[in-house]
C-alpha positions in Angstrom: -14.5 -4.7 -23.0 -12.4 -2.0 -23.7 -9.3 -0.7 -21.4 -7.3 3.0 -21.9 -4.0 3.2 -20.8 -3.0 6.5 -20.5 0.5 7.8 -22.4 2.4 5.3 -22.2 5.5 6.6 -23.9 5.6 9.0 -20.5 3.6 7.4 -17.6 5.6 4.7 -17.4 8.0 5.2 -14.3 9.1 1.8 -11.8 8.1 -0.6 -14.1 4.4 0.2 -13.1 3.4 -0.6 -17.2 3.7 -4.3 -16.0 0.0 -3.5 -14.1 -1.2 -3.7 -17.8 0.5 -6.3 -19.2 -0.6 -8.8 -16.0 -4.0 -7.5 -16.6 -3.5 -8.7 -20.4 -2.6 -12.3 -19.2 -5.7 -12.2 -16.8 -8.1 -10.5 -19.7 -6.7 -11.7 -23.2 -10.3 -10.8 -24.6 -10.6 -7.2 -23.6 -9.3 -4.3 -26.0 -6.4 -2.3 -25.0 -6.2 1.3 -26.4 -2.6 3.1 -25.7 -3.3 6.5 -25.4 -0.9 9.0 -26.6 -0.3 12.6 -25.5 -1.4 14.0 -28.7 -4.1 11.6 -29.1 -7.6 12.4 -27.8 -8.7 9.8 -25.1 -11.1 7.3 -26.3 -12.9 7.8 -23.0 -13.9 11.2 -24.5 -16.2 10.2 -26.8 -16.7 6.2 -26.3 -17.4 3.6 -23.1 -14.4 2.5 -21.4 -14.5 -0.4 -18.5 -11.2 0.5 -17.0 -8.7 3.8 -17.4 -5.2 3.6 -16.2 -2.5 6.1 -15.2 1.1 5.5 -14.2 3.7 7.1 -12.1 5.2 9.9 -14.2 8.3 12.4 -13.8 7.3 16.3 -12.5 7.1 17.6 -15.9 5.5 15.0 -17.4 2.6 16.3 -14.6 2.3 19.7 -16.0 1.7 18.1 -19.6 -1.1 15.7 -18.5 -2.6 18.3 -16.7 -2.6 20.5 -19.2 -3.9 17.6 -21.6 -7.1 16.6 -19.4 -8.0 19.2 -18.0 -10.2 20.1 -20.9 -11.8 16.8 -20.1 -12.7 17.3 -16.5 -15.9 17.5 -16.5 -16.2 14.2 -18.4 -13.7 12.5 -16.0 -16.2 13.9 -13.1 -19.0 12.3 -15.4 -17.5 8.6 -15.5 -16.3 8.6 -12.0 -20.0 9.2 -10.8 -21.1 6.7 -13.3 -18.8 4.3 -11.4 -16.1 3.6 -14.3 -13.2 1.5 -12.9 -10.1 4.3 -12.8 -6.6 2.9 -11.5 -3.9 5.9 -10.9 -0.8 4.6 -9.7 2.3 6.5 -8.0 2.2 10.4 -8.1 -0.8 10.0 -10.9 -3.6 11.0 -8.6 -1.9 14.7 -7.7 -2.7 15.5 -11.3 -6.3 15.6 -10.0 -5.9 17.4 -6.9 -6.0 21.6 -6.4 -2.3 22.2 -6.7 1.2 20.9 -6.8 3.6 23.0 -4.9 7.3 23.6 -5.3 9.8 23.6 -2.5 9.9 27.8 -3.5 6.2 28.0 -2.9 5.1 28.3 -6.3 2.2 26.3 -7.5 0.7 24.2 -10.6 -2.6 24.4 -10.2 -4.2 20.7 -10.9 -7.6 19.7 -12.7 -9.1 20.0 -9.2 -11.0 16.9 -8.9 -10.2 16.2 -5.1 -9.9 18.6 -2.5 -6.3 17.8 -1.7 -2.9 18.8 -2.6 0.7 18.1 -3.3 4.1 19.1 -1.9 7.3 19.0 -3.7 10.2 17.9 -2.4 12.8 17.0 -4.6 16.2 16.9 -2.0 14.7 14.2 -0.3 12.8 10.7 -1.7 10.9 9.3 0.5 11.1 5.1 0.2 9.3 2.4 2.6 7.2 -0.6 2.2 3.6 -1.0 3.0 0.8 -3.0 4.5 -2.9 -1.7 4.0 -6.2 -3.0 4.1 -9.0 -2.6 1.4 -12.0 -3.8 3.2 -11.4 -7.3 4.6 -8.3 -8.0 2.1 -4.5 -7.1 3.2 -2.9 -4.8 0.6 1.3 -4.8 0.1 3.3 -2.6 -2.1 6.1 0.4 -2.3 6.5 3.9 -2.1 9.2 5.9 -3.7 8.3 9.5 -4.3 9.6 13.0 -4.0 6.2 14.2 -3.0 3.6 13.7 -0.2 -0.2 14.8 0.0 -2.2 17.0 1.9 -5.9 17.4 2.6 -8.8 15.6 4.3 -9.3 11.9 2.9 -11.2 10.4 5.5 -14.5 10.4 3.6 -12.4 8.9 0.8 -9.5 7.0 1.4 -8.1 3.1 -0.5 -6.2 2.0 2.3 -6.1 2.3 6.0 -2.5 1.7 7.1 -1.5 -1.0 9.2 2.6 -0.5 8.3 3.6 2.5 6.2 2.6 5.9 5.9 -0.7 7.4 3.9 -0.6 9.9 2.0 1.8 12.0 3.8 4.0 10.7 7.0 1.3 12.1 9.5 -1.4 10.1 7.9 -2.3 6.1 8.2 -4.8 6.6 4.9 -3.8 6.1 2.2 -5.0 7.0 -1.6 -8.0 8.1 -2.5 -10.7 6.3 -3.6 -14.3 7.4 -4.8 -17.0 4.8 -6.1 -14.4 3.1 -8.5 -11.7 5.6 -8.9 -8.4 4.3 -7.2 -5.7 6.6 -6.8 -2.2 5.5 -5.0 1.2 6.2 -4.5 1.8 2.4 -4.4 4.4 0.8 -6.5 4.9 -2.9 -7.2 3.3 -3.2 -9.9 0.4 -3.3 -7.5 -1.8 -5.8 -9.5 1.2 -8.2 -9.7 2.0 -8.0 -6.3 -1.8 -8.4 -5.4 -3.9 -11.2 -7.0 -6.7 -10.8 -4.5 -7.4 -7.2 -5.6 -6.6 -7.9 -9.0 -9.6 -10.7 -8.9 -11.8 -7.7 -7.2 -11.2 -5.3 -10.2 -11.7 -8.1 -13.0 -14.8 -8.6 -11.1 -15.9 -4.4 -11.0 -15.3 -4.0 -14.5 -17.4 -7.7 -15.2 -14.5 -9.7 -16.3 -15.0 -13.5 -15.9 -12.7 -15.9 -14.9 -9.6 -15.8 -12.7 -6.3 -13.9 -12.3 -3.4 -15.3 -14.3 -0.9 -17.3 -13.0 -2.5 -17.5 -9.8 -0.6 -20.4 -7.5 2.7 -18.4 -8.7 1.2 -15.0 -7.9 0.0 -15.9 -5.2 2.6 -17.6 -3.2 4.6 -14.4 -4.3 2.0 -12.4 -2.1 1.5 -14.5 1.1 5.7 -14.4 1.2 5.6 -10.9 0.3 3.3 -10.4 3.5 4.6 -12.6 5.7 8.2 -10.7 5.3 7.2 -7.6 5.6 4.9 -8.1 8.8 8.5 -9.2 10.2 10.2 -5.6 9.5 
């Protein structure tokens, strides 16, 4: 089993790197390839079960869009062939149309989702959220200059239950198609949720259960319970 993080040495915002290193603890057999900027991703040219990308600053954007985009079409390819990809905070707007800045201009994205971003960096927009994935209650954190625009219905990770989606006017949040995940949450969300952490070991055919699970998840159901109070 073989799992690519994506350049770590940049993608590495919010402590968000910790998704990887729980995922570790919960699949000590599997391979872990750390991509590098100037490396060419191993998904390129070999099988991967699982490829993560962390929350990143804005420049750090324009260099992974300018490093995949050459790989779009196989990115297209493994997302159809239902590879397990997890994008966490403002990863996924690398794949949209565009990111725009506050003066209008644009960075045009690899163009993957019909959906784009909007820049703004005066004001950070913070709040806490609960979501639900199918039948399974979802809690995380947002922090991010940006929000998203464009018609998720069809393809949506979350539905909102407290929090915003992927803009303030939205209760959906993410994107999600076959087994691509892209969200703006923070957490790490695989630490902060066991439950989905067991349904991805289980998509990508890892056996067994999550690591430290009483601890992890007693962490959650307080988690929940507090924030269903605010």
């Amino acid at each position: 089993m073989k799992i690519e993080i994506l350049f770590p040495e940049f993608c590495n915002l919010f402590g968000d790197m910790y998704n990887m290193k729980y995922l570790k603890m919960c699949i000590p057999e599997a391979e872990f390839i750390e991509t590098a900027i100037d490396d060419i991703p191993t998904f390129v040219n070999e099988n991967v079960n699982l490829i993560y990308l962390g929350p990143m600053t804005e420049k750090t954007q324009e260099k992974v869009i300018r490093k995949l985009l050459p790989y779009k079409e196989r990115i297209e390819e493994l997302i159809e062939k239902n590879v397990f990809f997890l994008f966490t905070g403002n990863a996924m707007e690398v794949l949209g149309k565009y990111i725009e800045n506050e003066d209008g201009s644009k960075i045009e994205g690899i163009g993957i989702f019909n959906v784009h971003s909007k820049r703004d960096m005066m004001h950070r927009h913070n709040s806490f959220l609960i979501g639900k994935y199918g039948d399974l209650e979802m809690v995380g954190f947002k922090s991010q200059f940006t929000m998203m625009y464009g018609d998720n219905s069809n393809s949506y990770f979350l539905d909102v239950e407290k929090g915003i989606g992927i803009n303030k006017e939205s209760k959906l949040e993410g994107i999600k198609k076959n087994n691509f995940i892209g969200t703006y949450l923070l957490g790490p969300i695989l630490i902060q949720n066991p439950l989905f952490t067991q349904k991805v070991m289980e998509a990508i055919g890892a056996k067994g259960e999550v690591a430290l699970k009483e601890d992890t998840m007693a962490a959650y159901e307080a988690r929940l319970k507090e924030l269903k109070k605010l």
